[in-house]
C-alpha positions in Angstrom: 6.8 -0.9 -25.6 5.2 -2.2 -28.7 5.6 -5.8 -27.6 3.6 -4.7 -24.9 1.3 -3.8 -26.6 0.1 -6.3 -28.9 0.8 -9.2 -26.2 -2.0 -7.1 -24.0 -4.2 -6.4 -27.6 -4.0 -10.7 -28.4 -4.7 -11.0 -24.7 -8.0 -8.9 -24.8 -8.9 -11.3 -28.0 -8.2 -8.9 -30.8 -6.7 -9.8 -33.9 -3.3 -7.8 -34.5 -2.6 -7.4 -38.4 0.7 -9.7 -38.9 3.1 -7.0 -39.9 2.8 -5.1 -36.7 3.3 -8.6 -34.9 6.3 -9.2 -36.9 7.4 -5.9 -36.1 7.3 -5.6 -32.6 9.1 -9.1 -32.4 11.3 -7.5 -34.6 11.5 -4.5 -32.0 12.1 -7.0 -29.0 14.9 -8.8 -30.4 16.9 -5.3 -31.2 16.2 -4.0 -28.0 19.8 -5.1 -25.9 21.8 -3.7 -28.7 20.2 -0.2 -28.6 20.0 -0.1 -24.4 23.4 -1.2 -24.5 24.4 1.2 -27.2 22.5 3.7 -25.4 24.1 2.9 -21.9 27.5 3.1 -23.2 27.4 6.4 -25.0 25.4 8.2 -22.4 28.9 7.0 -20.3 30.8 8.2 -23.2 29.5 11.4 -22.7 30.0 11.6 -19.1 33.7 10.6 -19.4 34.0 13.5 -22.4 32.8 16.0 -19.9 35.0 14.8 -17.4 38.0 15.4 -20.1 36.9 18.8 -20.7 36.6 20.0 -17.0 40.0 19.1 -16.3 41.3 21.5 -18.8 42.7 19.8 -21.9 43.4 16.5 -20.8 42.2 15.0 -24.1 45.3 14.3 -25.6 46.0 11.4 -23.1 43.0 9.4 -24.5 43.0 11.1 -27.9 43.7 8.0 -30.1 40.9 6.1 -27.5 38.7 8.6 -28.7 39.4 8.8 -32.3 38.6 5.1 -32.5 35.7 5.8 -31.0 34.6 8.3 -33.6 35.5 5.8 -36.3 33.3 3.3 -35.0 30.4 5.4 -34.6 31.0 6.5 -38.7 31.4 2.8 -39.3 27.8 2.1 -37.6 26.1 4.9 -39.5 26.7 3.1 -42.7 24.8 -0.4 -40.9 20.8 -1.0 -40.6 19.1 -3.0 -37.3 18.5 -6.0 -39.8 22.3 -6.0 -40.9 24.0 -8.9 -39.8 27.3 -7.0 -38.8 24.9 -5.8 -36.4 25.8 -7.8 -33.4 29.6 -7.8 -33.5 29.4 -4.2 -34.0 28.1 -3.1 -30.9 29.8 -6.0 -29.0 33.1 -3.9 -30.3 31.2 -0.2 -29.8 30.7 -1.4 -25.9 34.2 -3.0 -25.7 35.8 0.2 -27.0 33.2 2.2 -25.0 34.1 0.6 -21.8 38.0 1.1 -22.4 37.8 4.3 -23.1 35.8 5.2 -20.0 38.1 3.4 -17.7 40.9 5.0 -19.1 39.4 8.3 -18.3 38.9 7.2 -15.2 42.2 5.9 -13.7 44.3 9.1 -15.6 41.3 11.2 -13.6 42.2 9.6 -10.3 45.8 9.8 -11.5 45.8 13.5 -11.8 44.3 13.9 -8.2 47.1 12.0 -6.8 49.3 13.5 -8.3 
């Protein structure tokens, strides 16, 4: 949004003060890490529901989620401008994604079954 923003404020011919130029470029470039980020824990969260409804399944992905966990402490300790940043969430959404499609085929599992 703030990208938008100043691009329309230089288009209407006003002069934007340099650090908020610098900081919406900064705020463009971040952006896919935190939609992905984003994305994949709002799925997270989904999945964990999912867990809990069918009554104590969690210890079939409980090490999945553990890891989980200690990626998310691991991230707390990183800022945008680190540059662990990228392989970091490249990891988060790998584990992310394994950890929902294992919830999903023992979910379709335990209806066949």
């Amino acid at each position: 949004m703030l990208t938008k923003e100043v691009r329309n404020l230089k288009w209407l011919g006003y002069r934007v003060p340099l650090p908020l130029v610098n900081k919406a470029h900064q705020a463009h470039q971040l952006y896919p890490y935190a939609v992905g980020l984003l994305e994949n824990v709002r799925a997270y969260e989904v999945s964990n529901a999912k867990i809990i409804a069918d009554h104590g399944q969690d210890y079939l992905v409980g090490s999945m989620k553990k890891d989980i966990q200690n990626l998310i402490v691991e991230g707390t300790k990183l800022t945008w401008e680190s540059y662990k940043l990228e392989p970091y969430v490249q990891r988060c959404i790998e584990a992310f994604t394994r950890y929902n499609e294992s919830v999903f085929q023992k979910e379709n599992f335990i209806r066949i079954s």
